[in-house]
VEXDREN-2710 file (C-alpha; in Angstrom, 1 decimal):
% VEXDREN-2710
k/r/px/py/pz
1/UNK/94.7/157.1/109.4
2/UNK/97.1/155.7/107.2
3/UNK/96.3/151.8/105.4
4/UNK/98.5/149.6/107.1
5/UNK/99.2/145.7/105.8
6/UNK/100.4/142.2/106.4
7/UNK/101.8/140.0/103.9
8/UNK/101.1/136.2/104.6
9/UNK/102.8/133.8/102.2
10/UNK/101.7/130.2/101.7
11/UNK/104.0/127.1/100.2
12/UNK/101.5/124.6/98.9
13/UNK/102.0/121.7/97.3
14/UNK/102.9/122.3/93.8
15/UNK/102.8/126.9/94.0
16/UNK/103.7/129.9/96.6
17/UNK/101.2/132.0/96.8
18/UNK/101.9/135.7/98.9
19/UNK/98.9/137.9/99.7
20/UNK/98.9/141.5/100.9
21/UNK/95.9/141.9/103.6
22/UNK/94.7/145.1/105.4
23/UNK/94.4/145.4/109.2
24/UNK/90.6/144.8/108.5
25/UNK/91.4/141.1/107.4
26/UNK/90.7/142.2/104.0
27/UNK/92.8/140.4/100.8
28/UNK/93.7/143.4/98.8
29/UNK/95.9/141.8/96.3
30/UNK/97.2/138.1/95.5
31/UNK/99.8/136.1/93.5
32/UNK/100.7/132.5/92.6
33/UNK/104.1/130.9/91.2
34/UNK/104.5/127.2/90.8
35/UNK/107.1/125.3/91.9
36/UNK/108.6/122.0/91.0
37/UNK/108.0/118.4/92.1
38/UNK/110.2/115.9/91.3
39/UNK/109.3/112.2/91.9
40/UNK/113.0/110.0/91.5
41/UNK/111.5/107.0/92.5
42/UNK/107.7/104.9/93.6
43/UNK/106.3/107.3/96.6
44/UNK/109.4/109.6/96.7
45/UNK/108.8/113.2/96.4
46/UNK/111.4/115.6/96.5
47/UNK/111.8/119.6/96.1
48/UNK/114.2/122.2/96.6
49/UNK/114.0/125.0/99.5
50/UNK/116.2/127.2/97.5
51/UNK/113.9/127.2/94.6
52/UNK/110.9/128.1/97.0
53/UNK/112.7/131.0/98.7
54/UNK/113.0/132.1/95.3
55/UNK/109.8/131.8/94.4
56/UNK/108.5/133.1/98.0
57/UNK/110.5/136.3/97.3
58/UNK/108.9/136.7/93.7
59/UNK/105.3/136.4/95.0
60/UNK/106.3/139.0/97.4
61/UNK/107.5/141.8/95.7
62/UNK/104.2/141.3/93.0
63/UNK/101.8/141.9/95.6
64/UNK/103.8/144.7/97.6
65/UNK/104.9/146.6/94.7
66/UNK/102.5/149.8/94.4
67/UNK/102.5/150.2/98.4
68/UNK/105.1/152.2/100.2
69/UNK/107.5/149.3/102.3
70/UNK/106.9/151.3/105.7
71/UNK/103.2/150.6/105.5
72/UNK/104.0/146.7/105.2
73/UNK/103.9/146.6/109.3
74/UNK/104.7/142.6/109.6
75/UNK/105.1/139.0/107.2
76/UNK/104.3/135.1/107.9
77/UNK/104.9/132.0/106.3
78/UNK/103.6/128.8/106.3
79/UNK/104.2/125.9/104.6
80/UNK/103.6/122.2/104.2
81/UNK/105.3/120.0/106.7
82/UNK/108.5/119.0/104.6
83/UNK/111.4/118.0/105.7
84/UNK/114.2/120.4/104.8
85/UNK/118.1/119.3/105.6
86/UNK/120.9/122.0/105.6
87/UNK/124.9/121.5/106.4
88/UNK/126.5/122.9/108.8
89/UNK/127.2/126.5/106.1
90/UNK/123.2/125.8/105.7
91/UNK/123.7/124.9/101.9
92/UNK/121.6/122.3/100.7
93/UNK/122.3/118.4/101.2
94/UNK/120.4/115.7/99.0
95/UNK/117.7/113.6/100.0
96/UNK/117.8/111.4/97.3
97/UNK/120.0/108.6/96.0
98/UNK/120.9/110.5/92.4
99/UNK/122.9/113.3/94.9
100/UNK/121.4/116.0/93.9
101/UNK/122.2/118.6/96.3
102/UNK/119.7/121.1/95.4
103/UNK/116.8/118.8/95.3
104/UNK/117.3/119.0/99.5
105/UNK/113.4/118.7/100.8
106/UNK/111.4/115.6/101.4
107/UNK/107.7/116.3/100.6
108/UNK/105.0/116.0/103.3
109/UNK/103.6/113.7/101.0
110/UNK/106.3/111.0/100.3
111/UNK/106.0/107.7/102.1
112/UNK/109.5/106.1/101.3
113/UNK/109.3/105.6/105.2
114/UNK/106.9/103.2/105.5
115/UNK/108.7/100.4/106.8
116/UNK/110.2/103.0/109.6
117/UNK/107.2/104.3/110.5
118/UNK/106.3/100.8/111.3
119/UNK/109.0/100.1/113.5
120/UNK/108.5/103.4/115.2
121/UNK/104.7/102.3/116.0
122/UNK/106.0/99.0/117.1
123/UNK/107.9/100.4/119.9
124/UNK/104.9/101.7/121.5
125/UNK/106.7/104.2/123.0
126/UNK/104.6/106.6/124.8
127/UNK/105.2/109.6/122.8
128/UNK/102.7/108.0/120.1
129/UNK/100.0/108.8/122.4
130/UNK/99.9/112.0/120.7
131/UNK/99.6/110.9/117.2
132/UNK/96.6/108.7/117.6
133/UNK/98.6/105.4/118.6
134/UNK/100.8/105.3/114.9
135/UNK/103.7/107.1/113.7
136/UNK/103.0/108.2/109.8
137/UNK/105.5/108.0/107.2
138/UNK/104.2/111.5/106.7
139/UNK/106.0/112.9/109.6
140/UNK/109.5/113.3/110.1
141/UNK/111.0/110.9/112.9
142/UNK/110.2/108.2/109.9
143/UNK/111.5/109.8/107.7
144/UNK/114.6/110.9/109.1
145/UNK/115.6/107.7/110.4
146/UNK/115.1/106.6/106.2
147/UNK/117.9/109.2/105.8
148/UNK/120.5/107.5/108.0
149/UNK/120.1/104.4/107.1
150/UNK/119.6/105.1/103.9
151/UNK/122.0/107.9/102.6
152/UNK/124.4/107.9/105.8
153/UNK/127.4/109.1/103.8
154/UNK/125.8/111.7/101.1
155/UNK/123.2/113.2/103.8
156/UNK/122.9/112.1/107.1
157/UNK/126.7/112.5/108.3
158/UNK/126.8/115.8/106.5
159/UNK/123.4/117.3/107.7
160/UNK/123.7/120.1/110.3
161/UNK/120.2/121.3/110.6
162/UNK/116.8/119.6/110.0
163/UNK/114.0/121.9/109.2
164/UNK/110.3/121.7/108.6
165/UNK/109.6/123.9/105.8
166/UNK/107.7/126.3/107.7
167/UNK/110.7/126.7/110.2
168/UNK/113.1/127.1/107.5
169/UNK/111.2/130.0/105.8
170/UNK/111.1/131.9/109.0
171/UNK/115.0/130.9/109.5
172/UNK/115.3/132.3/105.5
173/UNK/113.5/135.4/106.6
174/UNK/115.2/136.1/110.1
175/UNK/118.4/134.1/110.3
176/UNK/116.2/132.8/113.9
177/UNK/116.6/129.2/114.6
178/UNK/113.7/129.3/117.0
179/UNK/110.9/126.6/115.6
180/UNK/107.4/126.6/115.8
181/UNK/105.3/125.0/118.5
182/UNK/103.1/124.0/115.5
183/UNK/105.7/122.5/113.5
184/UNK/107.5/120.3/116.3
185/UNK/104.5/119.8/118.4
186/UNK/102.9/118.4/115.2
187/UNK/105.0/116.8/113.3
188/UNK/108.3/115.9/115.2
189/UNK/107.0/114.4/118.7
190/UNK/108.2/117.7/120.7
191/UNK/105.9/118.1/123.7
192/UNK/105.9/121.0/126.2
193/UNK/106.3/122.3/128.8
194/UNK/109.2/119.2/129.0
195/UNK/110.4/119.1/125.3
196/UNK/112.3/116.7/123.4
197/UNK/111.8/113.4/125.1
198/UNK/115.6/111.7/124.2
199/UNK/114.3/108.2/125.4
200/UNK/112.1/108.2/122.1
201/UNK/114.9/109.5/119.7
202/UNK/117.6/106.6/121.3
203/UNK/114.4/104.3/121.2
204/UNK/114.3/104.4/117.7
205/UNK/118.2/104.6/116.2
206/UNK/118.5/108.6/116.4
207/UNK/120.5/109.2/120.0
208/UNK/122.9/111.1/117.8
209/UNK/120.1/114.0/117.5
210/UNK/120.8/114.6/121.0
211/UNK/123.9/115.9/120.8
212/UNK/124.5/120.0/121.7
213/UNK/120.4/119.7/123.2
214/UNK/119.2/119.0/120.1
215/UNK/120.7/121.7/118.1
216/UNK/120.1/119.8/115.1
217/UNK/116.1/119.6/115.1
218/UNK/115.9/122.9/117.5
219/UNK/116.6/123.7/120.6
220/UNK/114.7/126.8/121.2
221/UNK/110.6/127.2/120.4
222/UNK/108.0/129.3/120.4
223/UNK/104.2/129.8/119.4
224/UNK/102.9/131.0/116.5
225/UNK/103.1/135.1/115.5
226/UNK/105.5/135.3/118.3
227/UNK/108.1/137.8/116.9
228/UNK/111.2/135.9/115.5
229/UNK/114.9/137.6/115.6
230/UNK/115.4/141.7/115.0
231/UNK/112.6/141.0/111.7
232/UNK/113.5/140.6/108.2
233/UNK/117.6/140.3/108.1
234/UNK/119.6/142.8/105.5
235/UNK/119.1/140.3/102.8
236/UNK/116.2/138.6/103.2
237/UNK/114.7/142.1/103.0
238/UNK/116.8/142.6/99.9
239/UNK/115.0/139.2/98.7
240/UNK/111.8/140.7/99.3
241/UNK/111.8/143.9/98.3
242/UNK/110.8/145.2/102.4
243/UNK/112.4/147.0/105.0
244/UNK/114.9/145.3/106.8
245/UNK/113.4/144.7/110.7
246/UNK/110.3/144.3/109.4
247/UNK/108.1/141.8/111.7
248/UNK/108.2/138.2/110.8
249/UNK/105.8/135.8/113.2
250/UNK/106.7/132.3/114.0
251/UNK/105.3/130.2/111.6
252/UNK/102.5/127.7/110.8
253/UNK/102.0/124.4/108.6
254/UNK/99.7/125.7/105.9
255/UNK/97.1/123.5/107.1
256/UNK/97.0/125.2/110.4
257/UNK/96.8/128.3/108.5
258/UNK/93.7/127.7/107.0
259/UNK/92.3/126.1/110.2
260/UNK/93.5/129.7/111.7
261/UNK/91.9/131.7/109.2
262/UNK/88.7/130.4/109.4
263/UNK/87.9/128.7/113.0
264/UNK/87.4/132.1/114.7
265/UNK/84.7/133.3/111.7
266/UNK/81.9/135.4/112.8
267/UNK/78.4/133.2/112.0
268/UNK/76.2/135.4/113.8
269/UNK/72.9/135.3/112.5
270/UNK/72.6/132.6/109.9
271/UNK/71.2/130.0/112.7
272/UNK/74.1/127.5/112.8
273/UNK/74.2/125.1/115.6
274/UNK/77.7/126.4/116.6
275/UNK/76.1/129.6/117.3
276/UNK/77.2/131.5/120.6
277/UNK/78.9/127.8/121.1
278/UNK/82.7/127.6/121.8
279/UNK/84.8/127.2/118.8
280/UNK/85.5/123.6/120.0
281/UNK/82.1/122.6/118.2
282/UNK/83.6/123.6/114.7
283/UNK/85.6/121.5/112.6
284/UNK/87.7/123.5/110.0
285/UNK/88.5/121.3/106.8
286/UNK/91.1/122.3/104.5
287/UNK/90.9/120.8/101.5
288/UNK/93.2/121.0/98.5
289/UNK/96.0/118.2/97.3
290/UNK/95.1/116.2/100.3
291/UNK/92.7/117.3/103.4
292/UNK/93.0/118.1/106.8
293/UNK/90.2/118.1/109.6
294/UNK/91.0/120.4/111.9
295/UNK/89.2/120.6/115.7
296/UNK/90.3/122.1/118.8
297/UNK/89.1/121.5/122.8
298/UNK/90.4/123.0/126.3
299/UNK/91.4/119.7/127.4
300/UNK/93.3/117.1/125.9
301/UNK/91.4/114.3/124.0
302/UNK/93.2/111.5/122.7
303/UNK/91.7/109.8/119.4
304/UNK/93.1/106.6/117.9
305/UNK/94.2/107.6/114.3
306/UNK/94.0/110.7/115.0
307/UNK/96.8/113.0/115.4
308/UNK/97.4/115.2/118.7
309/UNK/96.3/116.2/121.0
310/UNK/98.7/119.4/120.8
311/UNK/98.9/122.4/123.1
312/UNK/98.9/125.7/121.1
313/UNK/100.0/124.0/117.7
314/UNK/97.1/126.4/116.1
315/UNK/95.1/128.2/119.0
316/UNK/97.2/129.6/121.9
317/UNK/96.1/127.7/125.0
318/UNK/93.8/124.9/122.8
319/UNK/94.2/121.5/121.9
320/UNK/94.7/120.5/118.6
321/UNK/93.4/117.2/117.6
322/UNK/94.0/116.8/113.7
323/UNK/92.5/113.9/111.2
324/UNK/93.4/113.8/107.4
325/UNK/92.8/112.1/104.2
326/UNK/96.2/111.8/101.9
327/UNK/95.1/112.3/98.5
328/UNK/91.5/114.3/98.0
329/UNK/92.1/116.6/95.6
330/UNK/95.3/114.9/93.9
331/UNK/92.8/111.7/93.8
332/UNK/89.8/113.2/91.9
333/UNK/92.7/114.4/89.2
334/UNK/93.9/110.9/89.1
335/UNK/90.8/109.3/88.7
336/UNK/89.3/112.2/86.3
337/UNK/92.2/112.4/83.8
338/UNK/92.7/108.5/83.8
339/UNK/89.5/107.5/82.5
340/UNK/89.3/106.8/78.7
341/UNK/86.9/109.9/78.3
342/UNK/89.2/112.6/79.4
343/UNK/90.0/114.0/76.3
344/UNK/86.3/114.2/75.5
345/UNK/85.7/115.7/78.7
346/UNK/88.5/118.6/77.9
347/UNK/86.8/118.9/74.6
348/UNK/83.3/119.7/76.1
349/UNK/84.6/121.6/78.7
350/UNK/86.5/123.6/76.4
351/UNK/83.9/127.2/77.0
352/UNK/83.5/126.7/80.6
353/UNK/85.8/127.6/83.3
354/UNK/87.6/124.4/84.2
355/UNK/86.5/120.5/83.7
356/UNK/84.6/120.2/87.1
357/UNK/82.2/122.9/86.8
358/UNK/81.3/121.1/83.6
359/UNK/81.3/117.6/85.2
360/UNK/79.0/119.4/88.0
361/UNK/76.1/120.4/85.7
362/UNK/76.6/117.3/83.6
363/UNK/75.5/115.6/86.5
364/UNK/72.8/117.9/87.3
365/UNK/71.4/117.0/83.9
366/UNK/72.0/113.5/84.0
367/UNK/69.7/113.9/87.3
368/UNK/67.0/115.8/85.9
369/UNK/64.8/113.3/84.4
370/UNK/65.7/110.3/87.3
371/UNK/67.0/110.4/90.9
372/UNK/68.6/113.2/92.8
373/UNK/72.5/113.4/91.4
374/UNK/73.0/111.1/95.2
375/UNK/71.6/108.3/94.1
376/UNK/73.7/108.3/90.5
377/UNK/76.6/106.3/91.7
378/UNK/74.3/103.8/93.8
379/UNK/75.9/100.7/91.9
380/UNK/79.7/102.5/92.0
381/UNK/81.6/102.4/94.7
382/UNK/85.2/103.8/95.5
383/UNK/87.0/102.9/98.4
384/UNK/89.4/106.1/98.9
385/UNK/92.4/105.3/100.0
386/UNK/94.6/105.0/97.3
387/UNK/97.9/106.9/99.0
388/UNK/96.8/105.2/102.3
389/UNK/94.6/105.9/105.4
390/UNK/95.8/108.8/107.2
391/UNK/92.8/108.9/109.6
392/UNK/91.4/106.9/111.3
393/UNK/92.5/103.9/110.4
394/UNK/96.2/104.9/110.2
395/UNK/97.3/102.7/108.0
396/UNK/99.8/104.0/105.2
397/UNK/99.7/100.4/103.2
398/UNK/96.1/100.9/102.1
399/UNK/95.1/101.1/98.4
400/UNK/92.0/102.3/96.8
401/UNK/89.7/100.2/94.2
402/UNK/86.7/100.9/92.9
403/UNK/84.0/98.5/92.3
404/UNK/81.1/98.2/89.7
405/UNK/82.5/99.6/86.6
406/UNK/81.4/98.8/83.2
407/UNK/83.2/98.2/79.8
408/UNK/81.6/101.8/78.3
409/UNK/83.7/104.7/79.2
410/UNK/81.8/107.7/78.0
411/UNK/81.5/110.7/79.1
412/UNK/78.3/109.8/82.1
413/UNK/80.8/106.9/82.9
414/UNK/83.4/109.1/83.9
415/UNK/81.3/112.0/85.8
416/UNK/79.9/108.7/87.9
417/UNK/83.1/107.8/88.7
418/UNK/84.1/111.4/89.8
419/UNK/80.4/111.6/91.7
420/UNK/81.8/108.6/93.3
421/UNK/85.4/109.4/94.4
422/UNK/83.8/112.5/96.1
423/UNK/81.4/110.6/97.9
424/UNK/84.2/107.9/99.0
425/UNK/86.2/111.1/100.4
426/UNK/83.2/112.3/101.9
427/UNK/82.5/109.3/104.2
428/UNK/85.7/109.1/105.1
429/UNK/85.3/112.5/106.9
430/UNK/82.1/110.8/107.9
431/UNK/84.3/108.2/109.6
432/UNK/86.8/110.9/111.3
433/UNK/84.3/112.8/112.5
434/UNK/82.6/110.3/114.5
435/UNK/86.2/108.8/115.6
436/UNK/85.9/112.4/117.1
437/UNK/83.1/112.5/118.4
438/UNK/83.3/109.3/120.4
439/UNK/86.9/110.6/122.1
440/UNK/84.8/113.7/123.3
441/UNK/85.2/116.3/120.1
442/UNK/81.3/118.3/119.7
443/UNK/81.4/119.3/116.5
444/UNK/78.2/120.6/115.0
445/UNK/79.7/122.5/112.1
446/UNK/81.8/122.3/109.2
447/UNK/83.9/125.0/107.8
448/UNK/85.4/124.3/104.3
449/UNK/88.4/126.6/102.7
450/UNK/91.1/125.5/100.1
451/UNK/91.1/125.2/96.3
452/UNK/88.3/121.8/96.9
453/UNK/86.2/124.5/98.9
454/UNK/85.5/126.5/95.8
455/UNK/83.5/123.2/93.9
456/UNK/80.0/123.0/94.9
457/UNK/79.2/119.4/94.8
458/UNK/82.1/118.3/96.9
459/UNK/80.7/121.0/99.4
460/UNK/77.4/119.8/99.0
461/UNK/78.2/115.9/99.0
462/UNK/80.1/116.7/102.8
463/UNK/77.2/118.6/104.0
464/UNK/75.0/115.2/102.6
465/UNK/77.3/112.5/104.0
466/UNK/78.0/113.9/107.4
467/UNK/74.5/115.9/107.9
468/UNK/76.2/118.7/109.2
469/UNK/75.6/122.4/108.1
470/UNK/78.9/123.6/106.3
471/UNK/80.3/127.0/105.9
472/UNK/82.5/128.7/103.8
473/UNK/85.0/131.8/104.2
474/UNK/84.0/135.8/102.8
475/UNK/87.3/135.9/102.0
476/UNK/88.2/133.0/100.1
477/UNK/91.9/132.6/100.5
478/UNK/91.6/131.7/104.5
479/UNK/95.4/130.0/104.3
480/UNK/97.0/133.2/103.1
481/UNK/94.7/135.3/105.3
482/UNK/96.1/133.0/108.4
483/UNK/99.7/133.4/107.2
484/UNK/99.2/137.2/107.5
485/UNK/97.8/136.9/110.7
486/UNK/101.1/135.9/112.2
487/UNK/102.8/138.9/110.4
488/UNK/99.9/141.0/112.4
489/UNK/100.9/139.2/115.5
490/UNK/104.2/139.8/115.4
491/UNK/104.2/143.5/114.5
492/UNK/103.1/144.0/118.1
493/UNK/100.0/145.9/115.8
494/UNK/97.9/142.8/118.2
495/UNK/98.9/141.1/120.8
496/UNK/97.7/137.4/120.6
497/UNK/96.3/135.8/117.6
498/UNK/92.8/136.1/118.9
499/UNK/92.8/139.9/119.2
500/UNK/93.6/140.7/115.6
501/UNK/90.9/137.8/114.6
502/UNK/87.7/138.9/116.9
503/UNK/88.5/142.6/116.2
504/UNK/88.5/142.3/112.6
505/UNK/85.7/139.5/112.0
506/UNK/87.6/138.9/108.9
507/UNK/86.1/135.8/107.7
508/UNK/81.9/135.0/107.5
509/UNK/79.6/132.6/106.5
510/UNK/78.7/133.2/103.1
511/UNK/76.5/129.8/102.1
512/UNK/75.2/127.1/104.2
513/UNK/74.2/124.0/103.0
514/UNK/71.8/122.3/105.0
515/UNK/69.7/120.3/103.7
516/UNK/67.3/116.8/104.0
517/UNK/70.1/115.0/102.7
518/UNK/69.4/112.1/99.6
519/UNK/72.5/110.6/100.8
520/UNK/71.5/109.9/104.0
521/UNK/67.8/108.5/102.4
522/UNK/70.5/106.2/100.6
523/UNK/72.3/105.1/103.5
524/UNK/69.0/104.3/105.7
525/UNK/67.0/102.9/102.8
526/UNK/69.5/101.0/100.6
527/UNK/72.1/99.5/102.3
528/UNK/72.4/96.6/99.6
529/UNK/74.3/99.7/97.7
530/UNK/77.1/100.3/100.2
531/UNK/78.6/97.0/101.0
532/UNK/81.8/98.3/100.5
533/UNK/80.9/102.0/102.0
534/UNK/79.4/100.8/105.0
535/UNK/83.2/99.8/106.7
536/UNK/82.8/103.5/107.3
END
């Protein structure tokens, strides 16, 4: 029997990355192109969706080139939840006060919506319920409500359609205005079976998204991998290099992906406590720029801070409850490469593969003669929040400090510092999963994927901190094996999401880190040493 294939794209951050995986699950072949970020004021982040398509389409073509198109039986995207405005010809309309049109997508990640987000929580308008009790500047009622009354004349009265990125990828591919449950469930207050509730959007200033039932934000929906349009259009499949009709699934956000790819994993036989458990007692973290926790139950639970619950935002049929930290990975670049030893560090780390493997065994020898590497940073302490609290405190104003530096700034100086920041992040999944836990959640395991995933002592410091057992994906690159997932869906090849997963096991354990945990000794034994921690 002929090879058959899925492509699953994935829009991160700062790259699009496209992978070609076999009906077996397995990642046959992978490419990356980054794309830009452009930052026109404090906490604004902007990008263009035209540059992304463009670099979605490269990506593409690389990893589908030496395989015949009719073999390529179905496509999905997804993306990170950025907000993408189109006219009414769907050309690009600026999101930023310099007017430049192609620079049309507000990053997931941009908080100029603070103050609006406020107001929205104020209301306490029911539909907050569902995103732990706060509205984040992070999702898009906030943010659109910035745009009119912000740019009313050079966006808002000239925007036609409002996208999540994820939508409008799928839109790019099929010419389908049909959105995501994931997307609008998560992100934009949508709840079904009822929908859009209008007394929320006229609550806050936004009646006039009402208008031809709600045409502008999406009036039709559907789940995830559900089959969008006829398949690739005549020139999206021109774009991509692929037969036109090919199979195109609903989308995801690229979080949901990974959560996706991984929360169905076969464990059998390496003695987890989630063993022959439902998949409720996992908790899938993605962890990259910033971090998501991921958990899903078969009824609702509600969890202050915590976004959701959402019906089928990531499993058909489960709740999705969803926690996050804002800046994980970004925040161990910022505090690595702004200490006074960087440039040393580079230096020494100059034969080795990148700066943290380095900064990884230079703590393992700084702990060879003394304490575990644990106890190092007993006298430093970070407090992680410096883009805000996402979860559970939900509160976007927050800053980070750190406290008992020195004067030195050598090079043990700044691997204490980076010891530190990861052990700040990992309490504060510490602190969401027992938010979790007190709503309801059971969650007895962890399962890591994203670029953070691949660096041992952040796995190892989140298997200390939270004394759970943590897993990690066979196939590394869970996100893109989720995306294609929804291109298997939607080829019809499987019929639910599920299916394709438990018939092709296609992810496993590969390490568990268990262990008596020195961190936890820390936290019963010293607790002079985490004043500042212990608000956790």
């Amino acid at each position: 029997m002929a090879e058959v294939y899925y492509v699953g794209v994935d829009v991160g951050s700062a790259s699009v990355r496209a992978a070609l995986v076999t009906r077996a699950g397995l990642l046959e072949t992978a490419a990356e192109e980054p794309i830009s970020i452009w930052e026109p004021q404090s906490d604004h982040y902007v990008q263009s969706s035209a540059e992304i398509w463009d670099k979605c389409c490269t990506v593409v073509k690389r990893v589908t080139q030496n395989v015949e198109k009719s073999r390529v039986r179905g496509i999905g995207f997804d993306a990170t939840c950025s907000l993408v405005v189109l006219d009414q010809d769907f050309q690009p309309v600026p999101v930023s006060q310099d007017g430049d049109k192609q620079r049309n997508t507000v990053m997931w990640m941009d908080h100029r919506a603070e103050e609006q987000a406020a107001r929205i929580t104020n209301t306490g308008h029911r539909v907050l319920s569902r995103v732990g009790g706060v509205m984040s500047p992070e999702m898009q009622p906030p943010k659109l409500l910035w745009l009119k009354e912000n740019l009313r004349e050079s966006c808002w009265d000239k925007a036609a359609h409002f996208f999540d990125l994820p939508d409008f990828l799928s839109w790019k591919a099929t010419g389908s205005l049909t959105r995501s449950l994931c997307t609008l469930v998560c992100k934009w207050t949508y709840c079904p079976p009822d929908g859009w509730d209008a007394g929320f959007w006229s609550s806050i200033g936004l009646e006039d998204l009402l208008e031809n039932n709600f045409s502008k934000i999406g009036s039709a929906t559907c789940s995830p991998g559900s089959p969008l349009g006829g398949g690739l259009t005549q020139d999206a499949a021109a774009d991509l290099s692929l037969e036109a009709g090919t199979a195109v699934g609903a989308s995801l956000i690229d979080a949901h992906a990974g959560g996706l790819g991984m929360i169905g994993a076969d464990i059998k036989g390496f003695q987890l406590p989630c063993e022959d458990q439902p998949i409720s007692s996992r908790m899938v973290m993605i962890c990259g720029t910033s971090t998501c926790h991921m958990a899903v139950s078969c009824q609702p639970l509600f969890v202050p801070g915590v976004w959701g619950p959402c019906l089928s935002a990531m499993v058909p049929g489960m709740w999705l409850n969803e926690g996050g930290q804002s800046a994980t990975g970004r925040l161990i670049d910022h505090m690595v490469k702004g200490h006074g030893a960087y440039a040393q560090l580079q230096e020494q780390a100059r034969q080795r593969s990148n700066i943290y493997s380095y900064l990884n065994n230079h703590l393992s020898l700084m702990a060879a003669s003394g304490p575990t590497v644990d106890l190092l940073g007993s006298s430093l302490h970070v407090w992680p929040d410096f883009h805000g609290n996402r979860s559970p405190v939900a509160d976007p104003t927050l800053k980070g400090m750190v406290i008992g530096l020195p004067l030195s700034q050598t090079l043990d100086d700044l691997a204490l510092l980076y010891l530190a920041t990861v052990q700040a992040l990992a309490l504060g999944t510490l602190h969401i999963l027992e938010a979790m836990k007190e709503a309801g959640h059971d969650i007895r395991t962890l399962f890591l994927c994203g670029g953070l995933s691949k660096n041992s002592l952040f796995v190892q410091i989140h298997a200390n901190a939270t004394g759970l057992p943590v897993a990690l994906p066979d196939q590394v690159e869970a996100v893109l094996v989720g995306a294609a997932v929804l291109g298997a869906c939607a080829s019809q090849d499987y019929s639910t999401v599920q299916r394709y997963k438990n018939a092709t096991k296609c992810n496993s354990l590969t390490k568990d880190f268990t262990q008596k945990s020195p961190w936890l000794l820390l936290k019963e034994n010293h607790p002079e040493n985490l004043f500042l921690l212990a608000q956790y």
